[in-house]
N, C-alpha and C positions, 0 to 999 in steps of 0.2 A: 157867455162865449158862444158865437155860432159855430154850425157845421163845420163846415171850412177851415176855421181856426184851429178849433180840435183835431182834424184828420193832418193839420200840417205840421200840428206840434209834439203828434203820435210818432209823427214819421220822421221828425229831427230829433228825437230824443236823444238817441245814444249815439247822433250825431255831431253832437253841441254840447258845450262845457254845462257842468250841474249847475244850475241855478238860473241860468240864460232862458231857462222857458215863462218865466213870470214878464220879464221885459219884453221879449218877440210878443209875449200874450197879447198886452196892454198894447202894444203897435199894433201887431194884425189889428185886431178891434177895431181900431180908427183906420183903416187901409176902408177904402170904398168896393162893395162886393166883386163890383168888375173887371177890378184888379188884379185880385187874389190870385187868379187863375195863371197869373205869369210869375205867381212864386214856385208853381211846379217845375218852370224851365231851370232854375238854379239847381246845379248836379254839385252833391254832395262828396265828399270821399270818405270811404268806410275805416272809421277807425280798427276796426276790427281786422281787416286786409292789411293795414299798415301794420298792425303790432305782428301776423302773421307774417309778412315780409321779414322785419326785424327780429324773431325769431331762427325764420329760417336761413336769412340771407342778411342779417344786420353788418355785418361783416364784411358783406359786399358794397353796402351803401345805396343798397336795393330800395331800402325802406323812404332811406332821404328823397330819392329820384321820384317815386310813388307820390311824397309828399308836397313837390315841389321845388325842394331845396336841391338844384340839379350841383351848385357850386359844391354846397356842402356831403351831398351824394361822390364828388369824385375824390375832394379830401380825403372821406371817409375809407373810400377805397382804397386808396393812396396809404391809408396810415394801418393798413391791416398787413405792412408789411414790416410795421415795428409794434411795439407790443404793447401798446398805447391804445391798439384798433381793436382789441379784446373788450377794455373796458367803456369806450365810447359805444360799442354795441348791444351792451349789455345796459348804459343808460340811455341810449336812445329807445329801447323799449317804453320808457315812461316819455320821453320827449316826444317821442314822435306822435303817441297818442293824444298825448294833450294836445300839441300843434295841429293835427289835423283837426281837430274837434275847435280850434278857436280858426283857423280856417275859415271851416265852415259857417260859425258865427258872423264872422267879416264878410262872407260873400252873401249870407241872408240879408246882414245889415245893409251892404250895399245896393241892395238889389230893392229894399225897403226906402231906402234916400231917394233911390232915383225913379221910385215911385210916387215920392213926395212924403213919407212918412218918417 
């Protein structure tokens, strides 16, 4: 594994679902060094800030919005006015976290295809 590979797969970890770092490995690898360097412009979202979201504001539909899901973001909101919007916020704590962490999987992968890899 060179440099490179290592300092990107440091820095995706707790970005990206468990296990996804042996697969990105084996790609980077074969990526040509010159490349590399335009996998920094892919901007990640922090799991971390989402489950914080949905803690504090899941209930708002804060978390969804953060994640992308703007549709699902106004639902959500929507239904915290019947009591239904308790317990969707309380699972979306685990939803959200996964989601954004395969997310991010998908926008490395893509970013890796339309590198040619």
């Amino acid at each position: 594994m060179n440099n490179q590979t290592a300092i990107f797969l440091s820095q995706w970890n707790d970005s990206i679902p468990e296990g996804s770092g042996l697969m990105l490995q084996s790609r980077l690898e074969k990526l040509d060094e010159s490349k590399v360097s335009s996998l920094a412009m892919v901007s990640l979202k922090s799991p971390i800030i989402g489950l914080i979201l949905g803690l504090f504001f899941g209930a708002l539909g804060i978390d969804r919005f953060y994640k992308g899901d703007i549709g699902l973001g106004i639902l959500k909101f929507l239904s915290i006015f019947i009591f239904i919007g308790i317990f969707w916020a309380l699972a979306d704590l685990y939803f959200v976290w996964q989601g954004i962490k395969k997310d991010n999987l998908n926008k490395i992968n893509q970013q890796l295809m339309m590198l040619g890899v």
